[in-house]
C-alpha positions in Angstrom: 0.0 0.0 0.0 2.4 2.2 0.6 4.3 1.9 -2.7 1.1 2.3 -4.8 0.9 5.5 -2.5 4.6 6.8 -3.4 4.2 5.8 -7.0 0.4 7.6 -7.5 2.5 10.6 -5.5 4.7 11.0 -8.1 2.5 10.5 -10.7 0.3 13.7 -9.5 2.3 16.4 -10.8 1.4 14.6 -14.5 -2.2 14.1 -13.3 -2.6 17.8 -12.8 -1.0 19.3 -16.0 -3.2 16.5 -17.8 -6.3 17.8 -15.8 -5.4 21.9 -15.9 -4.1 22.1 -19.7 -6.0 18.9 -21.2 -9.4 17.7 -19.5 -10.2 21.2 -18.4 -9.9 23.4 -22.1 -11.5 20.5 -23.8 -14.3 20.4 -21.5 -14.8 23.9 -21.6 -14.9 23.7 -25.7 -17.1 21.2 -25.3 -19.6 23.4 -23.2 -19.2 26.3 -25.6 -20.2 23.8 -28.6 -23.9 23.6 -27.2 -24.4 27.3 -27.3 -24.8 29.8 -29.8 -23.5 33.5 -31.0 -26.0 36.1 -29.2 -25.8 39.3 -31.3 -23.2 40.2 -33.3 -21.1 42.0 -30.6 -21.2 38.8 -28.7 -18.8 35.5 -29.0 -21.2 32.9 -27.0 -24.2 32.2 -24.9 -25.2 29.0 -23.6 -28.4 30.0 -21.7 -30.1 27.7 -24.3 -28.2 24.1 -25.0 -28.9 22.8 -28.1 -26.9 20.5 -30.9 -27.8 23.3 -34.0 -23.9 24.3 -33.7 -23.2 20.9 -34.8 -26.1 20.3 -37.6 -24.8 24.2 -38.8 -21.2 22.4 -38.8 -22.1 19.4 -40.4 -23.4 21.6 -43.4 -22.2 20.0 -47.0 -19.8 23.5 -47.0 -18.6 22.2 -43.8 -18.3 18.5 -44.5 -16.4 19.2 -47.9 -13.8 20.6 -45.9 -14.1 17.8 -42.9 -13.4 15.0 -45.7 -10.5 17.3 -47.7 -8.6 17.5 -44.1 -8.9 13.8 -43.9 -7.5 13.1 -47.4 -4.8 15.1 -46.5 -3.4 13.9 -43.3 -4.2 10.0 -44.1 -1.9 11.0 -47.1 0.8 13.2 -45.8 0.5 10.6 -42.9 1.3 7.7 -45.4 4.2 9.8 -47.1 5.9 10.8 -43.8 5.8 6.9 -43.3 7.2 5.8 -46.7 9.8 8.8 -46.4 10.7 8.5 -42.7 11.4 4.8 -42.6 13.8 4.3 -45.0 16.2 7.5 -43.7 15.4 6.0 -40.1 16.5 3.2 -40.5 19.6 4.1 -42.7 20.6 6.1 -40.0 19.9 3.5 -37.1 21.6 0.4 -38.6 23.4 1.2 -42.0 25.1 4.7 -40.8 28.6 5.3 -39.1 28.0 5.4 -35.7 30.2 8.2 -35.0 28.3 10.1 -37.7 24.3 9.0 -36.4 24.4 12.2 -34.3 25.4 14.7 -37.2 22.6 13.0 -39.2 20.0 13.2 -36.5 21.0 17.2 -36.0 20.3 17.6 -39.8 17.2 15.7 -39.4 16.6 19.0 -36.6 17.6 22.2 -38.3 14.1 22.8 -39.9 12.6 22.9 -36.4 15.4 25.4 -35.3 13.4 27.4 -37.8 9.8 29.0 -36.9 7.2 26.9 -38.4 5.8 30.1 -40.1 8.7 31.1 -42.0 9.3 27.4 -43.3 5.5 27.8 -44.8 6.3 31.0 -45.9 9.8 29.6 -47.8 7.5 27.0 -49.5 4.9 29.6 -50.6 8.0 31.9 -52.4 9.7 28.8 -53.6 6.2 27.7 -55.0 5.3 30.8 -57.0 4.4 30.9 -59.9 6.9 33.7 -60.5 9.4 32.4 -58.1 12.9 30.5 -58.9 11.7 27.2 -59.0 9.1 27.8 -61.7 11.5 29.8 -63.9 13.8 26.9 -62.8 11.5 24.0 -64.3 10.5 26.6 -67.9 14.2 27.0 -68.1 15.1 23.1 -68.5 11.5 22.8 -70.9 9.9 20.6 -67.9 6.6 22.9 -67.5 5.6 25.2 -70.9 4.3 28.1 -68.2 4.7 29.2 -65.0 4.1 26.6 -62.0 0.4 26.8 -60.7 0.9 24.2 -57.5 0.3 26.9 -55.0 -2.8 27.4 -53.5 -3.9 23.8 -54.3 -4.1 20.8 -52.1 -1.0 19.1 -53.5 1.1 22.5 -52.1 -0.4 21.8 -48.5 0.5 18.4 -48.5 3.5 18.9 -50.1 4.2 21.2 -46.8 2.5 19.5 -44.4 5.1 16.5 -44.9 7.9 18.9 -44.8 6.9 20.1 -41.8 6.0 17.0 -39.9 8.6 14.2 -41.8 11.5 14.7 -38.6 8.3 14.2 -36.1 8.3 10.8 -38.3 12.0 10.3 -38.4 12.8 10.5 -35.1 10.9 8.1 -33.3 11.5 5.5 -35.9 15.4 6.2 -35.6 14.8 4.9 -31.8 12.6 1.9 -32.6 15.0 0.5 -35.3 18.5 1.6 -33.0 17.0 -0.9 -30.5 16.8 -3.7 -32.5 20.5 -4.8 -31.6 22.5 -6.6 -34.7 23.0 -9.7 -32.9 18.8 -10.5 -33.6 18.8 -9.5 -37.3 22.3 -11.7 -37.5 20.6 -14.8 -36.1 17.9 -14.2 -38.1 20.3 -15.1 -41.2 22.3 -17.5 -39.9 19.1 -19.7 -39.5 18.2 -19.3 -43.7 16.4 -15.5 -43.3 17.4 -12.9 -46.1 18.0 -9.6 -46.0 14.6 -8.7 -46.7 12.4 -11.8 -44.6 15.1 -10.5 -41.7 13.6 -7.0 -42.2 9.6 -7.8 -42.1 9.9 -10.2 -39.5 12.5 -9.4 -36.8 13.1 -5.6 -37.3 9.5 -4.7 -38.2 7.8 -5.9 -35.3 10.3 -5.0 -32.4 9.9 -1.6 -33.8 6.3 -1.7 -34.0 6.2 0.6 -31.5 7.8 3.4 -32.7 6.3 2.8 -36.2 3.0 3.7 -33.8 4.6 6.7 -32.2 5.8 8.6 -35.3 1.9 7.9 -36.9 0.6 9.4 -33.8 2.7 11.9 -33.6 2.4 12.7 -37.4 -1.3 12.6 -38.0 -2.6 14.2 -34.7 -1.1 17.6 -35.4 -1.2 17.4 -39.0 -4.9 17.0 -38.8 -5.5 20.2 -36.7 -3.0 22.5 -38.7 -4.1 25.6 -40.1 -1.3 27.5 -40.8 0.3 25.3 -43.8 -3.9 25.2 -45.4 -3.4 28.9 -44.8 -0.4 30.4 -46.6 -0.1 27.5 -49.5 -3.4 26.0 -50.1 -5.7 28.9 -50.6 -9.3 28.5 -51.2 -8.9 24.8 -52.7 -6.7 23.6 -49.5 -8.9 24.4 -46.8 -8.7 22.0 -43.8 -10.6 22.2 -40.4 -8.6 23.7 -38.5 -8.0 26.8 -40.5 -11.8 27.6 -40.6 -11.8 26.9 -37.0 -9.6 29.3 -36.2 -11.3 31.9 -38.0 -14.4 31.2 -36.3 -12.8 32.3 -33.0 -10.6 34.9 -34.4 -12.3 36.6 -37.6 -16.3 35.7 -37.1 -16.4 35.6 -32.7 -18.5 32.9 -33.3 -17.3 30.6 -30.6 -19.9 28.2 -30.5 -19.8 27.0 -34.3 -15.9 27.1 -33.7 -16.0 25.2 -30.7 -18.6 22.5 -32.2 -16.1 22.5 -35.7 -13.3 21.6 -32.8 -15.0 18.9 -30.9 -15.9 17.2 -34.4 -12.6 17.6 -35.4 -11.1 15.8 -32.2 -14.1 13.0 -32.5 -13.0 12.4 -36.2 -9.4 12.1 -35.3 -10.2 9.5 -32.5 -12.7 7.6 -35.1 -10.0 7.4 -37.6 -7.1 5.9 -35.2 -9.5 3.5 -33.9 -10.6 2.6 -37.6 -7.1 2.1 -38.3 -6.1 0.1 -35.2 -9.0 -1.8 -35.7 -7.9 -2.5 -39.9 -4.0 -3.4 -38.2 -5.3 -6.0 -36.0 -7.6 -7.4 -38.3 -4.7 -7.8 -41.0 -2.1 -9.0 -38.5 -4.4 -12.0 -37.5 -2.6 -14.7 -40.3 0.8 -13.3 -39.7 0.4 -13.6 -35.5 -1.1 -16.8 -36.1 1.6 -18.2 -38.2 4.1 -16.9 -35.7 2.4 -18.6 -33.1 4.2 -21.8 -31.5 2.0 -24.8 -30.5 3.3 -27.1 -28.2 2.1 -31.0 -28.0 2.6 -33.9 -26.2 4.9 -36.9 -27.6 
């Protein structure tokens, strides 16, 4: 008893930042959801509780938008994924180990850049009358000048610029802990490179294959700023029109019900895919599995 005491103790300091910046805001968005914009001069009022902020949000205008922010972090997701691994795992197990922590700083130096002026570099580099474009007419690959910005390909082409070392480095942990001497075994007893690779090194880093999707897609799916400076009117995602409910239309309510849906279609969407993981593991686990019998 008293160990569970001195380990819930030193949990509570956790507990309380969960409950203060966490349970407590998202409550409160949740209360201002069931509300509704007073006047014009006013933000919120919830004297009456009703679910019209969420029809009103729900709106085909709305929806477009819901399933256009989806699209684009499922994909940039998936891209992070099918970038990140392969430059994980060079670093982890084919790279010098006196040189892994140069290569993990370069991974860094974007982030020692605001995340606003790395937008902003993509929306000049992607101009139509920026370097790039004259660049591409130059060398006859484009006949005119590049029309990528404002489109959804420029936000997802920023989004996984902006989110690919969130992907990198927790797979450059999972696949550093999967010492040499289990991939070795794995090929002395008849496994190739590639069998060695999907079977040993894939599953023992499972975990941080998790990690980096988690940490990719979450904040991918609430970004506004990259839908804002490249995407334009035809990369709108939820959480730039979010954000100008609360800053530009003060209509709380509609931004706070817009927020909630947002968080519900995030957890809908990891549970979807958790659910389509497990389901498509089942022949692999059970051809892994080891069944013992008596002589």
């Amino acid at each position: 008893m008293r160990r569970l005491r001195i380990r819930f103790s030193l949990a509570l300091p956790a507990w309380a930042w969960l409950l203060v910046f966490f349970v407590v805001p998202i409550g409160v968005v949740i209360w201002y959801s069931f509300g509704y914009k007073p006047s014009i001069f006013a933000t919120n009022a919830n004297d009456k509780l009703s679910f019209d902020r969420y029809v009103e949000a729900l709106s085909p205008t709305f929806f477009a938008t819901f399933q256009n922010t989806l699209w684009v972090g499922i994909a940039g997701t998936l891209l992070c994924l099918a970038i990140g691994a392969p430059v994980a795992y060079w670093i982890a197990i084919k790279a010098a180990p006196n040189r892994r922590g140069t290569l993990l700083v370069l991974v860094m130096v974007p982030f020692w850049t605001n995340f606003l002026v790395r937008t902003i570099g993509w929306q000049i580099i992607l101009a139509p009358e920026g370097w790039l474009s004259h660049a591409l007419q130059f060398l006859g690959v484009i006949p005119g000048p590049l029309g990528i910005l404002n489109t959804r390909g420029a936000v997802l082409l920023g989004v996984v610029y902006n989110y690919l070392p969130l992907m990198i480095l927790p797979l450059f942990v999972a696949f550093d802990r999967v010492s040499g001497p289990l991939r070795e075994a794995s090929k002395d007893l008849g496994a190739g490179s590639w069998k060695t690779f999907l079977r040993v090194t894939v599953p023992l880093a499972q975990p941080g294959i998790i990690a980096g999707v988690l940490l990719v897609y979450i904040p991918l799916m609430g970004d506004y700023i990259t839908a804002t400076v490249l995407g334009g009117a035809k990369g709108n995602m939820v959480g730039q029109i979010v954000a100008s409910q609360f800053q530009t239309a003060q209509n709380w309510a509609l931004g706070s019900a817009m927020a909630v849906l947002l968080i519900l279609t995030i957890a809908l969407s990891i549970a979807v895919a958790a659910a389509i993981g497990w389901l498509v593991t089942i022949p692999i686990r059970r051809s892994y599995r080891l069944t013992l019998e008596e002589a």
